[in-house]
N, C-alpha and C positions, 0 to 999 in steps of 0.2 A: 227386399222382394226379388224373386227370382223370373225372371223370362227365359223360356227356351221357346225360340223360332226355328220349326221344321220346314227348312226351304230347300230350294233346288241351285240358290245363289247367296252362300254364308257370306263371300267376299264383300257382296253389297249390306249386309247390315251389319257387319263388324265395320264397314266402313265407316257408314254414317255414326252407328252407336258408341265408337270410340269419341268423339269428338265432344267437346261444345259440355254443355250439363248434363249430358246421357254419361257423356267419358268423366266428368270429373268426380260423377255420383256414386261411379264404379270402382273409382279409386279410393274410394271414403269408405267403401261397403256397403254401403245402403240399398243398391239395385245390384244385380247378377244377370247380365245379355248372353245368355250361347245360342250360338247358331246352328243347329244339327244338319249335315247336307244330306240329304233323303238321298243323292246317287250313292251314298255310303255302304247302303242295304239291300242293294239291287244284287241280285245274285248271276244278272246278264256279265258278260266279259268284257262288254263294252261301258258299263255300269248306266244301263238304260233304267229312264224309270216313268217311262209314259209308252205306250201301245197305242191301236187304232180301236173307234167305239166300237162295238159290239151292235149288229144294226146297222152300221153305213152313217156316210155324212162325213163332213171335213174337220180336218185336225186331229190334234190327239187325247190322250185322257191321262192323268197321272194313273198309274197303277198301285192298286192296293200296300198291295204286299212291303214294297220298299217303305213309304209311309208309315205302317203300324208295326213295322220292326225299330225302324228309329224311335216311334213314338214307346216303342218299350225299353228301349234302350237306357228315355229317362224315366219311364214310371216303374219298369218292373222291381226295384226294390226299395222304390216310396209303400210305406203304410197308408197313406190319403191321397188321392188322386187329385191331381192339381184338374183346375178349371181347364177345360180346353176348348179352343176360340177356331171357328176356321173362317177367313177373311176372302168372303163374297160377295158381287152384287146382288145375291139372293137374301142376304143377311135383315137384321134388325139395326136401323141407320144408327150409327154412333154417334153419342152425344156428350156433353160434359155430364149430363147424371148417370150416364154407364160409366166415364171414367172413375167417378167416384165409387161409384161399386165393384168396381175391379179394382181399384186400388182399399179393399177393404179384404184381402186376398195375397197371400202367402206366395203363391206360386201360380203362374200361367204359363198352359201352351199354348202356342201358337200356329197354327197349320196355313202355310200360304200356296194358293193354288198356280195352277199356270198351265196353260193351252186352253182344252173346251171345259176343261174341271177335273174336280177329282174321283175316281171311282165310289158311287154311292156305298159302296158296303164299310167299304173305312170310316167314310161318316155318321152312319148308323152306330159303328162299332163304338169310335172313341169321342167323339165332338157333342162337347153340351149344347154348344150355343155358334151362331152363324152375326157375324157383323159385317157391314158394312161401309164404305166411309162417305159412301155418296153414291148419288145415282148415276152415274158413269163407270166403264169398262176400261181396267187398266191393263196391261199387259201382266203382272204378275200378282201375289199377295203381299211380293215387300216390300212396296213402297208404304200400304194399309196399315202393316201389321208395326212398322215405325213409327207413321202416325198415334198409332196405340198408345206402344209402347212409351214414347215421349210425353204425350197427353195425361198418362195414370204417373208415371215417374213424378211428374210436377207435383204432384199429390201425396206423396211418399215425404213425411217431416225431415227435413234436414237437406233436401233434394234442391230445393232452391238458397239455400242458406237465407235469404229474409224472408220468413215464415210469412210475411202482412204484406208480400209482393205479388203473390197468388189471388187475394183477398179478394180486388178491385177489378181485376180482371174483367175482359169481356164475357157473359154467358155466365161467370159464378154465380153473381149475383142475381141472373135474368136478366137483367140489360147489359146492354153495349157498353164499354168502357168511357168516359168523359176524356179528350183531348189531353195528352202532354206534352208538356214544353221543357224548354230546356236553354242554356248560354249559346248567343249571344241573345240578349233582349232585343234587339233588332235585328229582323234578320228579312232580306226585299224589300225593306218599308213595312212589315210585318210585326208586329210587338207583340208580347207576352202579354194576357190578361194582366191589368192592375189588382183585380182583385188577388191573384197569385201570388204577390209581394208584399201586403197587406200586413201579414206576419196574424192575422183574424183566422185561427185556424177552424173556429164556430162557421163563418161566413163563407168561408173557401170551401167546407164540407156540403154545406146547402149550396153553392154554385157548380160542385161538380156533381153530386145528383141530379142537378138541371137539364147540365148540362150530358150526363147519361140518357136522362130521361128523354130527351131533344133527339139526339142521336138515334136510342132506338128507336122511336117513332117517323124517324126520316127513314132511316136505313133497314128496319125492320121491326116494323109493326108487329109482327104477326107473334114476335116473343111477347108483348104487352099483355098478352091476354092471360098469361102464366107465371107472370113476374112476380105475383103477391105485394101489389101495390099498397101502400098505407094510404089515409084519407090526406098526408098531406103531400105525400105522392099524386095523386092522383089532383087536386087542387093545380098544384105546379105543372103538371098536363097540362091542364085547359088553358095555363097563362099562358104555355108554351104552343098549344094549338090555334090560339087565337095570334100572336105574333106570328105564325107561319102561315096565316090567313087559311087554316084545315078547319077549324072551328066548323060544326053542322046548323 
């Protein structure tokens, strides 16, 4: 899968994207991170690529022009027009079932904003779709658009190298992940669940759906409603609603 991020600061996401499972998945070929610098295509001498608004008011505006020449730079001799993403508060909030649909997806652009935005007519012109990564105002697009990009990566086979580590995840399945442990078994005066040792791999399966299910109902309710609970899911609730004295 390929990503191209139109930014104003490549340094910063060749930084991060080299490292960690973004860097190693690059080295395998399985993903492709280029960072296009939109000052690249600025035709000022100073290689500006933000002006003042049009109308008054503080700050600046990315300007068109630079943008949708880099932005042709990668598409003018594609046949298919990759998906193109621009990363704002104005956006549609990113989830794990957008990641999943973006990583059903060949090629992504990326377009990250910075100062008061970017001039509307660019976004008309090239941007399918507007995300978000939360309802807060960050100073650029690239910290967002890493977000992204690392979140759909996971998703991409071979990306994690153990395919069934993804699986259990927080949010994939609708709930919150169950607790993991790990060496030493004690640890503060703290011990590993017995059940955990058990070697009962039947029993230790219905102990951490419990214990998912526990979690998200302390910690977040409000995925419960969307989880596509089974009847003995939903059973296991109320034993667990009544233990936490929530019971109605």
């Amino acid at each position: 899968m390929r990503f191209d991020i139109l930014t104003l600061f490549p340094e910063l996401i060749m930084a991060v994207s080299g490292s960690s499972i973004l860097g190693r998945a690059q080295q395998k070929g399985l993903i492709e991170i280029n960072a296009v610098n939109i000052r690249d295509f600025s035709r000022d001498k100073h290689k500006k690529a933000d002006d003042y608004p049009y109308g008054g008011g503080s700050g600046m505006v990315m300007m068109a022009e630079p943008i949708y020449e880099a932005y042709m730079s990668i598409v003018g001799d594609l046949e298919t027009k990759p998906l193109t993403i621009y990363l704002t508060p104005q956006g549609k909030l990113f989830s794990q079932e957008t990641a999943k649909r973006l990583a059903s997806h060949k090629h992504l652009v990326l377009l990250c904003g910075h100062y008061e935005g970017v001039d509307e007519r660019v976004i008309e012109e090239i941007v399918d779709e507007e995300i978000s990564i939360g309802d807060y105002v960050l100073t650029g697009g690239e910290l967002p658009a890493l977000v992204l990009v690392d979140c759909v990566s996971r998703l991409i086979p071979g990306v994690l190298g153990n395919e069934g580590s993804s699986a259990d995840e927080s949010l994939v399945a609708g709930l919150l992940e169950y607790p993991q442990y790990t060496r030493p078994y004690v640890f503060l005066g703290r011990r590993v669940p017995d059940i955990l040792l058990s070697g009962h791999h039947a029993n230790i399966q219905v102990w951490r759906r419990r214990q998912a299910l526990k979690r998200t109902l302390l910690k977040r309710p409000d995925l419960l409603e969307r989880a596509g609970l089974s009847q003995e899911d939903l059973k296991m609730l109320e034993e667990v609603k009544r233990e936490e004295g929530l019971s109605d």
